[in-house]
C-alpha positions as CSV (number, residue, x, y, z in Angstrom):
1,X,17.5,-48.6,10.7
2,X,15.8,-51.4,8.3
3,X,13.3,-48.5,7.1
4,X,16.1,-46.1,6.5
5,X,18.3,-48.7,4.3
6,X,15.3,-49.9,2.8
7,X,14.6,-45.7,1.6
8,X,18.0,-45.6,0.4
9,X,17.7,-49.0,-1.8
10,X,14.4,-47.5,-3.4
11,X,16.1,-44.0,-4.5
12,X,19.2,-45.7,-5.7
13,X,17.1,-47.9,-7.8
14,X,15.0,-45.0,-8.7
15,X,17.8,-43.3,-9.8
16,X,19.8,-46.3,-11.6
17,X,16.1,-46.6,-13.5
18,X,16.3,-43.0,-14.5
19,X,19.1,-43.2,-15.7
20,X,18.4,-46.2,-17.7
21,X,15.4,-44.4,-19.2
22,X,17.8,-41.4,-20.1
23,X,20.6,-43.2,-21.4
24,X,17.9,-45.7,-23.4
25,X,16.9,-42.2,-25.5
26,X,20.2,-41.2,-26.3
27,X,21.0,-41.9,-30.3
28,X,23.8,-44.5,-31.6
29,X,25.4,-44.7,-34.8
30,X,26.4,-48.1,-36.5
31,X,30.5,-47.6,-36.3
32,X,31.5,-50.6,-34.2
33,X,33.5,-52.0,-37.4
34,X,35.3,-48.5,-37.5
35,X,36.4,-48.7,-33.9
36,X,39.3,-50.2,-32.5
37,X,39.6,-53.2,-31.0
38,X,40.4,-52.8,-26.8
39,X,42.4,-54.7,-24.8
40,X,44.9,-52.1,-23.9
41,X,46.0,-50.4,-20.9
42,X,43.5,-47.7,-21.9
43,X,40.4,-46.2,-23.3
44,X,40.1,-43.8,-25.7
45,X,37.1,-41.5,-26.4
46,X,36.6,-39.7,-29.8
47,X,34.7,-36.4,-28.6
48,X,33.3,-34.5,-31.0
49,X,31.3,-31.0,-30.9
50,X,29.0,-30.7,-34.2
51,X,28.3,-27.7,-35.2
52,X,24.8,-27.9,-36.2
53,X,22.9,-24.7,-36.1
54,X,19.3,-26.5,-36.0
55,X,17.1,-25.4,-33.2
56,X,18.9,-22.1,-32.6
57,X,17.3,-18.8,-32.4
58,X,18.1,-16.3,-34.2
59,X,16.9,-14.0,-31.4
60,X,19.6,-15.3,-29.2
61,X,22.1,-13.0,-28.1
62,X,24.7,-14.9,-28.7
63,X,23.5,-16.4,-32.2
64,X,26.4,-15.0,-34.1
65,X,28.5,-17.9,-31.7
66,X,26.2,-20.6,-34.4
67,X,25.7,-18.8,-37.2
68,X,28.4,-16.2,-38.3
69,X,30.4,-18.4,-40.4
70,X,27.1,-19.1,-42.8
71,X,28.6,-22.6,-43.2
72,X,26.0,-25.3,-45.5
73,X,25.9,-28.6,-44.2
74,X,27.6,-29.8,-40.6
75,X,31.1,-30.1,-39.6
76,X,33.1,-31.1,-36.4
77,X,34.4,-28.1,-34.8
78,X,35.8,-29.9,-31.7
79,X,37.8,-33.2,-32.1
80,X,39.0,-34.3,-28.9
81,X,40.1,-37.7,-27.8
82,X,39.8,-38.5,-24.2
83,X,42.0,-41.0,-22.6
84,X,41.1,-43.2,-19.4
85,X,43.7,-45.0,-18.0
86,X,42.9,-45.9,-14.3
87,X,42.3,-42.9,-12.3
88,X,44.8,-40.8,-14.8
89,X,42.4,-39.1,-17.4
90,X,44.4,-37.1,-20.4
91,X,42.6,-34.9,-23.0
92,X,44.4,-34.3,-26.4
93,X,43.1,-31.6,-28.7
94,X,43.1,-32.2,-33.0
95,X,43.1,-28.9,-34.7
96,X,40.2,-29.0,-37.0
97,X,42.7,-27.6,-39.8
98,X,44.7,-30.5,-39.6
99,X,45.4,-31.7,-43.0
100,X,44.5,-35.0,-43.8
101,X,43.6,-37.9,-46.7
102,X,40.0,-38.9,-46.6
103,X,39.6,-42.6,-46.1
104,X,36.4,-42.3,-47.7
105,X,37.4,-40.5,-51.1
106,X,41.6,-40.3,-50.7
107,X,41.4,-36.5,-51.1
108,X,43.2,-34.6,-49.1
109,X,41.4,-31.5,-46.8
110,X,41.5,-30.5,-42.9
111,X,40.4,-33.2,-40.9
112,X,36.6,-31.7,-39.6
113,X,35.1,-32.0,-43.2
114,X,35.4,-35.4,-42.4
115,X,32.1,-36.0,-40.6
116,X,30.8,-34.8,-44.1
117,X,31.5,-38.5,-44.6
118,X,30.3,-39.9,-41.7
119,X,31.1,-40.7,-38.3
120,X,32.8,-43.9,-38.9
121,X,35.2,-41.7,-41.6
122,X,36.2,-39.6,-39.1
123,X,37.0,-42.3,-36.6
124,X,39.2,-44.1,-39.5
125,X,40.8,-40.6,-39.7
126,X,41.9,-40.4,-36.2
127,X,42.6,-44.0,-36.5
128,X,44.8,-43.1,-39.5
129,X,47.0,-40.3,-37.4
130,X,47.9,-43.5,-35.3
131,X,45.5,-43.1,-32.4
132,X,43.0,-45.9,-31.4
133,X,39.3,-44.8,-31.2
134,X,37.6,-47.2,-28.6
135,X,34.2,-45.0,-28.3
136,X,32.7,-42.3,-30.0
137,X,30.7,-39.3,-28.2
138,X,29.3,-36.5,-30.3
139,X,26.9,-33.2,-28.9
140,X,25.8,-30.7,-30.7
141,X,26.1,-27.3,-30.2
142,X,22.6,-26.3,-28.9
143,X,22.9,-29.7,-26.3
144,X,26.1,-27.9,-25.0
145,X,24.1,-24.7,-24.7
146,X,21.7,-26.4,-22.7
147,X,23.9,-28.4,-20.8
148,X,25.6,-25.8,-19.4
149,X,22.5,-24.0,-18.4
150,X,21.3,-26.8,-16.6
151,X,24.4,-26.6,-14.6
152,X,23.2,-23.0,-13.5
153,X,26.5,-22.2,-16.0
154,X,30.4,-22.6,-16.3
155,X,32.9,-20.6,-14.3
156,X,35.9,-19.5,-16.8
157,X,39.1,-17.7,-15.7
158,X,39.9,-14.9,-17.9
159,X,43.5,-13.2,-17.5
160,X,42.2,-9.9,-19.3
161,X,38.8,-8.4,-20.7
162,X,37.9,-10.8,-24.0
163,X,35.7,-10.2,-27.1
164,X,35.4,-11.3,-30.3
165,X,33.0,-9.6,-32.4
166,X,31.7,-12.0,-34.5
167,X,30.7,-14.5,-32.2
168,X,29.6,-12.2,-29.6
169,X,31.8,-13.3,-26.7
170,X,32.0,-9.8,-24.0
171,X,33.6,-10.2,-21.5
172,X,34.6,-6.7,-20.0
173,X,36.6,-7.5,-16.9
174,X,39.1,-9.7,-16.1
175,X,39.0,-12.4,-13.7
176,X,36.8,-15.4,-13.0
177,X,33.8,-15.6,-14.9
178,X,30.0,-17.2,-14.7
179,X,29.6,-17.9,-18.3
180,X,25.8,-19.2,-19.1
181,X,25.4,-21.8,-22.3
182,X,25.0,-19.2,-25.0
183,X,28.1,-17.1,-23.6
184,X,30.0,-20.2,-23.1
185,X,29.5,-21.6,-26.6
186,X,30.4,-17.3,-27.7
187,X,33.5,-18.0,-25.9
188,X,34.6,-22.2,-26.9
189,X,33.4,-21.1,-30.7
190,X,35.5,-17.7,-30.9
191,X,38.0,-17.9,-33.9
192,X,38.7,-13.9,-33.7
193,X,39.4,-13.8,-30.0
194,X,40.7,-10.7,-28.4
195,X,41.9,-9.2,-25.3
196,X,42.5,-6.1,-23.9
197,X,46.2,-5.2,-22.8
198,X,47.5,-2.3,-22.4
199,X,44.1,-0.4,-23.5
200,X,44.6,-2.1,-26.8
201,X,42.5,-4.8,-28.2
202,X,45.2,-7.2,-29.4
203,X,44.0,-10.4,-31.6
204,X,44.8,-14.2,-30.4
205,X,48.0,-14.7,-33.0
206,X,47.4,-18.5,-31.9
207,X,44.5,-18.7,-34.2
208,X,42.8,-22.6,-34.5
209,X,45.5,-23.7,-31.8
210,X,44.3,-21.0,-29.8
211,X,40.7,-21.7,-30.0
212,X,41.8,-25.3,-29.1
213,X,43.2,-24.3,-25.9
214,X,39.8,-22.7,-24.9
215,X,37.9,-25.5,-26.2
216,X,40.1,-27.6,-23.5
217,X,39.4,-24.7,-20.9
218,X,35.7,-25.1,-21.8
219,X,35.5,-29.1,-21.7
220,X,37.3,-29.3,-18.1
221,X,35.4,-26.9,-16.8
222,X,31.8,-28.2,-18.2
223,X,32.6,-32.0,-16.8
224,X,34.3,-30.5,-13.3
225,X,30.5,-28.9,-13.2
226,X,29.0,-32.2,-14.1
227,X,31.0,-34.4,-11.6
228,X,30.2,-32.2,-8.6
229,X,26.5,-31.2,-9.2
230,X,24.3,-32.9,-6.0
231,X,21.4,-31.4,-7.2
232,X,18.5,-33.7,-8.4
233,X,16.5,-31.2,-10.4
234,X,20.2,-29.9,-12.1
235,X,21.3,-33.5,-12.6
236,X,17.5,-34.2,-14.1
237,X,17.6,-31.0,-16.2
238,X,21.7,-32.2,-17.7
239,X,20.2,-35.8,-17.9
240,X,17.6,-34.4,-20.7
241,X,20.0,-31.7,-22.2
242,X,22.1,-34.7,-22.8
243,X,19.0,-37.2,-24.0
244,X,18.4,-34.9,-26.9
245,X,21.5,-33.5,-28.5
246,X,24.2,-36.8,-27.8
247,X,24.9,-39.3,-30.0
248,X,27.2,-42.9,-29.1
249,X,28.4,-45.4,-30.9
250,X,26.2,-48.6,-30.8
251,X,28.7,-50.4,-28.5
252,X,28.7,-48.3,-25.5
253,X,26.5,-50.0,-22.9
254,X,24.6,-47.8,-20.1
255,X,27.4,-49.7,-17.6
256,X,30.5,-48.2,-19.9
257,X,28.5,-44.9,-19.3
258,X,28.3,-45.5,-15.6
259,X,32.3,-46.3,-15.6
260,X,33.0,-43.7,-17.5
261,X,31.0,-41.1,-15.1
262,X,32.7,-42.9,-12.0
263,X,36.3,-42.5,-13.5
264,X,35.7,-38.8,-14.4
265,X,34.5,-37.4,-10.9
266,X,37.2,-34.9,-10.1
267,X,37.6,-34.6,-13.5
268,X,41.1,-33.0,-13.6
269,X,42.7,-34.0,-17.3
270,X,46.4,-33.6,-18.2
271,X,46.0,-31.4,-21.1
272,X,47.6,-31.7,-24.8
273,X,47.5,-30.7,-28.4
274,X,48.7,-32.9,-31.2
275,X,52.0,-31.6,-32.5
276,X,51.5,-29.6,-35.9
277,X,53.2,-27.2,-38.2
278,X,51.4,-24.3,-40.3
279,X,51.7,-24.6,-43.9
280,X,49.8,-23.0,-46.9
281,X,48.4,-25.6,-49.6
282,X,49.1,-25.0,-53.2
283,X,45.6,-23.7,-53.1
284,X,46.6,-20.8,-51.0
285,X,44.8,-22.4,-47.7
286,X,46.4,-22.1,-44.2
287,X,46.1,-25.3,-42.9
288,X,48.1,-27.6,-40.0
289,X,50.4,-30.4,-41.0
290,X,51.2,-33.2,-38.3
291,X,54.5,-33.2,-36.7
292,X,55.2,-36.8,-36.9
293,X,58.2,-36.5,-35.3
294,X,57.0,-34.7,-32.3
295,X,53.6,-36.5,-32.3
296,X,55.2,-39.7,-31.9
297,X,55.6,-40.2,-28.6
298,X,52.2,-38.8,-27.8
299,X,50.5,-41.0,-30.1
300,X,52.5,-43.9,-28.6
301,X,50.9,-42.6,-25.0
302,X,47.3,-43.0,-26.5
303,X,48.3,-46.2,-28.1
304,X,49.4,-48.2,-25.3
């Protein structure tokens, strides 16, 4: 009995150390003075996907999910905030077309350029929409790719055969689907989504809001894999897909990433998008306005 605790005490600590060593690679950025102070009922969790085309093939089969848009520079095309409270775990979605001022330059423009100024900007942005920003998690696209892989893939239901031609996404039956990373990212990146109905290919009218929905769709599903993965190669292989595409805020200690792990097994997330309103700019731009009336008590939720 001694031997077989003692066993158990050495892989535990093996582990713990692992994980030390993993979490010890992962890179921070200097925003602490950007976030919000805690002491609520609460945490929140600024998750952003960047969408970073480095390190991707162009042989990939899915490339056209990174590089269709031929965009310069890098933006956020997934703003999340994640919200902890206890066991309860809500998940609201910000359009990346909702229009915004820039707390760095007071212009106003949809609310993913600002990473263009830095992560601390865009937490002051969020911050500005009335939401507290406690800790800031960012993974580029590529990371997510690999992530998923690692997981041996992501299983998406899909009420009808889906496509979208620019980003690759096939998927040509209905049902539940074994995505791997490259198809998932085809799928959580589509902004020309279709399905088939009727034997007619019929366009997502929903557009960003839409691509929101299946970012949610993609999120739950990733982390639900994460939580229940027993595997120690898998959990080695995500451990090192994480390592080298995730970047923290410099006040998140290896413990908060523990807790935060712990509080997310089952990970089951009441869903939400912030309230907003389409609107064309004076430039001719379709972009999202904040319903600040409708937002409120959301807001006030993630606030508490």
């Amino acid at each position: 009995m001694v031997a077989v605790v003692t066993v158990a005490v050495a892989v535990v600590a093996a582990l713990f150390v692992f994980g030390w060593w993993q979490f010890s690679r992962i890179r921070t950025v200097p925003v602490a003075a950007a976030l919000s102070p805690g002491g609520g009922k609460g945490t929140n969790y600024l998750i952003v996907g960047s969408d970073s085309r480095e390190g991707i093939s162009p042989d990939d089969p899915n490339a056209g999910a990174f590089m269709a848009e031929g965009l310069s520079g890098q933006r956020t095309d997934t703003i999340m905030v994640l919200r902890v409270q206890g066991s309860a775990t809500t998940l609201m979605s910000i359009p990346r077309d909702l229009w915004v001022v820039n707390p760095a330059t007071g212009e106003r423009g949809r609310i993913n350029s600002l990473y263009q100024s830095g992560p601390a900007v865009l937490i002051q942005g969020v911050r500005n929409l009335g939401i507290p920003v406690h800790h800031y998690l960012e993974i580029d696209f590529v990371s997510f790719s690999r992530l998923v892989d690692a997981l041996g893939g992501i299983t998406v239901e899909f009420p009808a055969p889906a496509r979208d031609t620019h980003s690759g996404l096939d998927v040509p039956e209905a049902g539940r689907r074994r995505l791997n990373g490259s198809q998932a990212l085809a799928y959580v990146r589509s902004r020309y989504y279709e399905e088939l109905v009727d034997g007619r290919w019929r366009i997502d009218p929903t557009a960003d809001l839409g691509r929101v929905e299946r970012q949610r769709v993609f999120l739950a599903a990733l982390v639900g894999e994460m939580s229940s993965t027993k595997n120690p190669v898998a959990m080695v292989r995500m451990g090192t897909a994480f390592g080298d595409g995730l970047t923290i805020d410099d006040t998140l200690t290896y413990l908060d990433a523990l807790r935060l792990a712990w509080e997310l097994r089952g990970f089951n997330p009441q869903s939400v998008t912030l309230p907003v309103t389409p609107r064309t700019t004076s430039g001719g731009a379709s972009v999202l306005e904040l319903d600040e009336r409708e937002a409120a008590p959301l807001v006030a939720q993630f606030a508490a």
